[in-house]
DOPARO-679312 format. One line per 10 residues: number of its first residue (from 1); their letters; for each residue x, y, z of C-alpha. Coordinates in Angstrom, 1 decimal. Last residue first. Layout:
<roses>
NUM = A = X:Y:Z  ... $
</roses>
This chain:
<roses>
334 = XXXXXXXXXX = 85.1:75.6:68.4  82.8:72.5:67.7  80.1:73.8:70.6  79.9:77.2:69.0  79.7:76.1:65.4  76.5:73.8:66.0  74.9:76.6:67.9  75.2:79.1:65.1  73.8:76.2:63.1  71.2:76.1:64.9 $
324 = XXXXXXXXXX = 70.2:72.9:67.4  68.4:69.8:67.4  69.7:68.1:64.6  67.2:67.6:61.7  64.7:70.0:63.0  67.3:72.9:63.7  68.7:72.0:60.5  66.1:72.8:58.1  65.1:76.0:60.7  68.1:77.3:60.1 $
314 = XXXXXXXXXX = 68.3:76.8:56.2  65.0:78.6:56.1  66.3:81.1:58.0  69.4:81.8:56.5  67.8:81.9:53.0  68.0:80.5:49.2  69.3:77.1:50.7  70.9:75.0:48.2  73.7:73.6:50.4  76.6:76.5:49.0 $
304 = XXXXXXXXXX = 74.1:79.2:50.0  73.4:78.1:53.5  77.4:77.7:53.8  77.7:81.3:53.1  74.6:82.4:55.0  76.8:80.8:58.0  80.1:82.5:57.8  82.7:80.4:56.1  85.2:79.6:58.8  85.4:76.2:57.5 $
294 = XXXXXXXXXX = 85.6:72.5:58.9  82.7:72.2:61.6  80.0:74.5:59.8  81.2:72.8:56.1  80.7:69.1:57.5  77.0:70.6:58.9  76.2:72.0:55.7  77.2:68.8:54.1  74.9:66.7:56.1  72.4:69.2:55.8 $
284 = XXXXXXXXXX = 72.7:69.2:51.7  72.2:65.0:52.3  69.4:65.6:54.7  67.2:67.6:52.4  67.9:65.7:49.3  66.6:62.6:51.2  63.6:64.6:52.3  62.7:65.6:48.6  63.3:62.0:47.3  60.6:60.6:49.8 $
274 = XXXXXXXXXX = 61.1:58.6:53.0  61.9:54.9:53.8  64.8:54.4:51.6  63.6:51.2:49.4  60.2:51.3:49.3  59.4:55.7:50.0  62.7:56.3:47.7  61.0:53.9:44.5  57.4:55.3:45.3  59.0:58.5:45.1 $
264 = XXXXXXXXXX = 60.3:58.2:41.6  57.4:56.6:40.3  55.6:59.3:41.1  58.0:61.6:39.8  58.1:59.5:36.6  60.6:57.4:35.7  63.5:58.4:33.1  66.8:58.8:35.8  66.9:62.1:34.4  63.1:63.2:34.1 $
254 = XXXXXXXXXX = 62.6:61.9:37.5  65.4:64.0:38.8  63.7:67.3:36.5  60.7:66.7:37.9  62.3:66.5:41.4  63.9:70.0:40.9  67.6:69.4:40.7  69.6:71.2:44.2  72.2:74.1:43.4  74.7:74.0:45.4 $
244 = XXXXXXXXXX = 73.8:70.0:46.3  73.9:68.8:42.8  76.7:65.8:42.7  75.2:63.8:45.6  71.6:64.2:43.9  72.1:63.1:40.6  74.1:60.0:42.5  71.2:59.5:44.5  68.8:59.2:41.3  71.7:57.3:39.5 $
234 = XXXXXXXXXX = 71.5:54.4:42.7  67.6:54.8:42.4  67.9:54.0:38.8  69.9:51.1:39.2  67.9:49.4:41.9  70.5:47.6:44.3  70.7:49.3:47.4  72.6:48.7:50.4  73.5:52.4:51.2  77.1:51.9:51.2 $
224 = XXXXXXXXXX = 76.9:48.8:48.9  74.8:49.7:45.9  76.3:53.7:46.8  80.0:52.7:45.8  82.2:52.8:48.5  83.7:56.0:49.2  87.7:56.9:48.1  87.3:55.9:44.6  90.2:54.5:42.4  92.1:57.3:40.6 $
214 = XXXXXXXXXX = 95.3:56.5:42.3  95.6:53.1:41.9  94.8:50.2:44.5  96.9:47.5:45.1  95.1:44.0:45.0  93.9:41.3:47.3  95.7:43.0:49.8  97.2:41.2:53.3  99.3:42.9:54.2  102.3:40.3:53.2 $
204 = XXXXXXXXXX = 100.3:40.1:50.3  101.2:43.6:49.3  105.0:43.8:50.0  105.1:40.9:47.4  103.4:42.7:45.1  105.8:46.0:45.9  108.3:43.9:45.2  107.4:42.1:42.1  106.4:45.0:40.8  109.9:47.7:40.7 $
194 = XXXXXXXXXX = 112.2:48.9:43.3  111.7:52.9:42.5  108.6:52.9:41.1  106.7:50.1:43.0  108.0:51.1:46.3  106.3:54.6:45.2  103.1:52.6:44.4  103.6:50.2:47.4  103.5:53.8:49.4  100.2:55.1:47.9 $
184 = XXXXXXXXXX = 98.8:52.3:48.2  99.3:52.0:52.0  98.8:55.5:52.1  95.1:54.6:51.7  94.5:52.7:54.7  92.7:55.9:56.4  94.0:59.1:54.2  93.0:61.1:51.5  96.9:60.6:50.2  99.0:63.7:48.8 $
174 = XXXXXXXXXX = 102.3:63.9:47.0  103.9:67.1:45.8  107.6:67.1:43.8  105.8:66.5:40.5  102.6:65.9:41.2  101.4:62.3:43.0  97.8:62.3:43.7  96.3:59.8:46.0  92.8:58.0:47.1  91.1:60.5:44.3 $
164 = XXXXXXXXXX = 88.5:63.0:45.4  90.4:65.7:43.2  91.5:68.8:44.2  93.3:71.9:42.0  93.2:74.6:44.3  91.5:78.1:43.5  88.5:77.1:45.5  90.9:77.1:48.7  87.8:77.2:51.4  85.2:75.9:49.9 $
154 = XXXXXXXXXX = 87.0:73.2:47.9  88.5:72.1:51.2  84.8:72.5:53.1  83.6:70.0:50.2  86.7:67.6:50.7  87.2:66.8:54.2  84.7:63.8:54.2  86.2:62.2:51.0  89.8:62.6:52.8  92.2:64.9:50.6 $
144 = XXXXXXXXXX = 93.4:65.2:47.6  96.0:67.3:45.2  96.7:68.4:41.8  99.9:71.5:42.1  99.9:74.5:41.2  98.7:76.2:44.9  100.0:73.3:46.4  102.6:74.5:48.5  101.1:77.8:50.0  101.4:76.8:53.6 $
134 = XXXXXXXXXX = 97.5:77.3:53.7  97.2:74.5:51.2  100.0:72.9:52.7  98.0:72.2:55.9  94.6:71.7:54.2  96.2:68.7:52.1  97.2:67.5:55.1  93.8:65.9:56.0  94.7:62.2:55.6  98.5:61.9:54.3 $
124 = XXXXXXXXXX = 101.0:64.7:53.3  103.8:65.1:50.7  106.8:67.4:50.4  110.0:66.6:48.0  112.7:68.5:49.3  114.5:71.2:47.0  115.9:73.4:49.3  112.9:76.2:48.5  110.7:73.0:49.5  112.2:73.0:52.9 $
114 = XXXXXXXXXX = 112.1:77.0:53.5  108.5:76.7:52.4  107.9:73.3:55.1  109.4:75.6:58.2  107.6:79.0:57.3  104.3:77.1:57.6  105.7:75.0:60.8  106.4:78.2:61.9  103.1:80.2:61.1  101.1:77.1:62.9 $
104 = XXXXXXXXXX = 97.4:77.0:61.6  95.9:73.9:62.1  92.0:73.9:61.8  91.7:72.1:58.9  94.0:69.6:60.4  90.7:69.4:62.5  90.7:64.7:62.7  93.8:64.3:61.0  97.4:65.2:59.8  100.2:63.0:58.9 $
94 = XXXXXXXXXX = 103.4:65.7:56.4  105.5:63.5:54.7  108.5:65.7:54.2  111.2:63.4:51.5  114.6:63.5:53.6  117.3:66.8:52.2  120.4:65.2:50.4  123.5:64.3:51.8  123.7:63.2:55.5  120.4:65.1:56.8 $
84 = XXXXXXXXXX = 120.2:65.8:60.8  120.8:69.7:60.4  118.2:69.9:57.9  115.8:67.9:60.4  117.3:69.7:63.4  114.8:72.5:63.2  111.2:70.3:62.8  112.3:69.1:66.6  113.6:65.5:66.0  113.1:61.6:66.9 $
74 = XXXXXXXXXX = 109.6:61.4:68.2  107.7:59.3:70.7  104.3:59.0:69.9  101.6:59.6:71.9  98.2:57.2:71.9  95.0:59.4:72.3  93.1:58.0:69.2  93.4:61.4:67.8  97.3:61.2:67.5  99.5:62.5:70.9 $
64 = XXXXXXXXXX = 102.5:63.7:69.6  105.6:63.5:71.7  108.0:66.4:71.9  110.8:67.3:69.6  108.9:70.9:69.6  107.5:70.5:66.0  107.4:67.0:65.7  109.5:64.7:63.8  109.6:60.8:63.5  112.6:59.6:61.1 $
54 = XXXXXXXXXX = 112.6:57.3:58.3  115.0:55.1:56.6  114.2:53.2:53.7  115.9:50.5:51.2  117.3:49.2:53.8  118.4:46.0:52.7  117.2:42.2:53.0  114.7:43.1:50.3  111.6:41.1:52.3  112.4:42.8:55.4 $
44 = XXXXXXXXXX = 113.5:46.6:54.1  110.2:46.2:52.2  108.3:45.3:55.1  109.4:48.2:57.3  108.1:50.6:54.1  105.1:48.8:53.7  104.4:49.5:57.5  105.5:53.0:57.9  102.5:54.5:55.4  99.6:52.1:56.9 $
34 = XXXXXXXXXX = 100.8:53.4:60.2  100.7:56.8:59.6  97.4:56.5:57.8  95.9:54.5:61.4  97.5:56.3:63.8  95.8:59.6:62.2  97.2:62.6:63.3  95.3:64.5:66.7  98.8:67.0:67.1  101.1:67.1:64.2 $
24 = XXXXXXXXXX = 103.1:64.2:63.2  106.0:65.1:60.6  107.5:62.0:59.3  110.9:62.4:57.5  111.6:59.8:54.9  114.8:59.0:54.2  115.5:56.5:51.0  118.5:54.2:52.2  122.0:54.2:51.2  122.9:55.7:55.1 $
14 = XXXXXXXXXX = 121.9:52.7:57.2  119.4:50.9:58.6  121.2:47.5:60.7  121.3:50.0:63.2  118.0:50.7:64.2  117.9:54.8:65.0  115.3:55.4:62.2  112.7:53.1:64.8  111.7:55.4:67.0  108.2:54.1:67.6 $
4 = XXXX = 107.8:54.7:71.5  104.0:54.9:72.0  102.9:56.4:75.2  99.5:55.8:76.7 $
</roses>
């Protein structure tokens, strides 16, 4: 399927408005590109102006297929952009997804530093944050990146400054952690520059109760994720999501959350179905196995940053859990 979405041609858009320049790279997420477009088409509509502009830019100039399979007709190769610009350079809004980690392209790289030495303003939505990272355009800047996407980005660039916010805007760097989140994150810039009662308005047209800000949580919170309502089995699991380098010792959880560790397990045994200990256990293998698919980090590495004091042991964990090694695992996501 084909998607034609070349919409920077209309004519009634003309030269006064903002310019955004899309670059899609191969498997982006439809739906963050989408939510970013859409509050933008809406403000033109409610304005009566054309307050933004935006063009569709691959590498090549050819279409982009995103990682729902859909391709997307685009507008410009990444070397007519500058050539394309009437006046000052567009705003770079990089939509990545599903292994952006994985993206390494030495033009594009070379293409987004020779953009941000002209002064552009240079953004990215879903897993992005990866791509600048290795371009080198965030090293001082605060960035984010999807909740899932974020342990094997703090692994991989510890240096960077990362936050699991929905958006961080810094200075001439903007990221978004993606899925309907750059719809915030746009109605916040539409907010800036055109003021509330727009960007409200904007809002209810899609259907928001509310605009989110930047520091509001990516994840639901655990009472409605994990459908529990017992406070101090929601701070137990908490306790646990934020220790997984270096797990608590149960006595030392029950301490915390002020039960005993009898109570405790008689708490996780009603209301999760197993014990604290194997609950720990599969939350530092679910993170192992989000680090063996998004970094290079060699395995003992990984076994390390889950709590695991040995490769073996940490094999045999996840062997049981998942049915193969981790060596295994690695091999079939290359």
């Amino acid at each position: 399927m084909q998607l034609s979405v070349a919409v920077a041609n209309n004519p009634r858009q003309v030269a006064e408005g903002e310019l955004l320049a899309f670059l899609l790279v191969p498997d982006f997420s439809m739906m963050s590109f989408a939510s970013a477009v859409e509050p933008l088409r809406i403000a033109n509509r409610l304005s009566g102006k054309s307050l933004y502009r935006w063009q569709l830019v691959s590498k090549d100039g050819e279409p982009v297929r995103g990682s729902n399979g859909v391709k997307v007709l685009v507008d410009l190769s990444i070397d007519q952009v500058q050539a394309a610009s009437v006046g000052s350079l567009p705003t770079i809004v990089l939509v990545s997804g599903l292994g952006g980690e994985r993206y390494h392209d030495k033009e594009v790289f070379a293409w987004l530093r020779r953009m941000d030495r002209h002064g552009a303003t240079i953004g990215g939505l879903c897993t992005a944050a990866h791509i600048l990272a290795k371009a080198g355009l965030i090293t001082d800047h605060r960035c984010t990146i999807h909740w899932e996407n974020l342990p094997g980005f703090v692994e991989a660039f510890p240096d960077v400054d990362v936050a699991a916010d929905l958006y961080e805007i810094d200075r001439n760097r903007f990221t978004c952690s993606g899925g309907t989140a750059p719809l915030d994150l746009m109605l916040s810039r539409i907010a800036l520059t055109h003021g509330d009662e727009l960007a409200t308005k904007v809002s209810e047209q899609c259907l928001l109760d509310r605009i989110r800000g930047p520091h509001d949580r990516q994840r639901m919170p655990i009472r409605i994720r994990l459908g529990v309502h017992h406070p101090k089995l929601i701070m137990a699991i908490e306790l646990m999501e934020a220790n997984i380098e270096d797990p608590l010792p149960q006595e030392q959880l029950a301490h915390y959350v002020g039960l005993s560790r009898r109570q405790l397990e008689r708490l996780f045994r009603r209301h999760m179905g197993r014990t604290p200990a194997q609950y720990y256990l599969e939350l530092r293998l679910e993170r192992a196995r989000h680090l063996l698919y998004q970094t290079d980090l060699p395995i003992m590495n990984i076994a390390c940053a889950c709590g695991f004091v040995s490769a073996s042991h940490f094999s045999t964990c996840y062997r049981q859990m998942f049915g193969k090694t981790p060596r295994a695992e690695r091999s079939e996501a290359a």
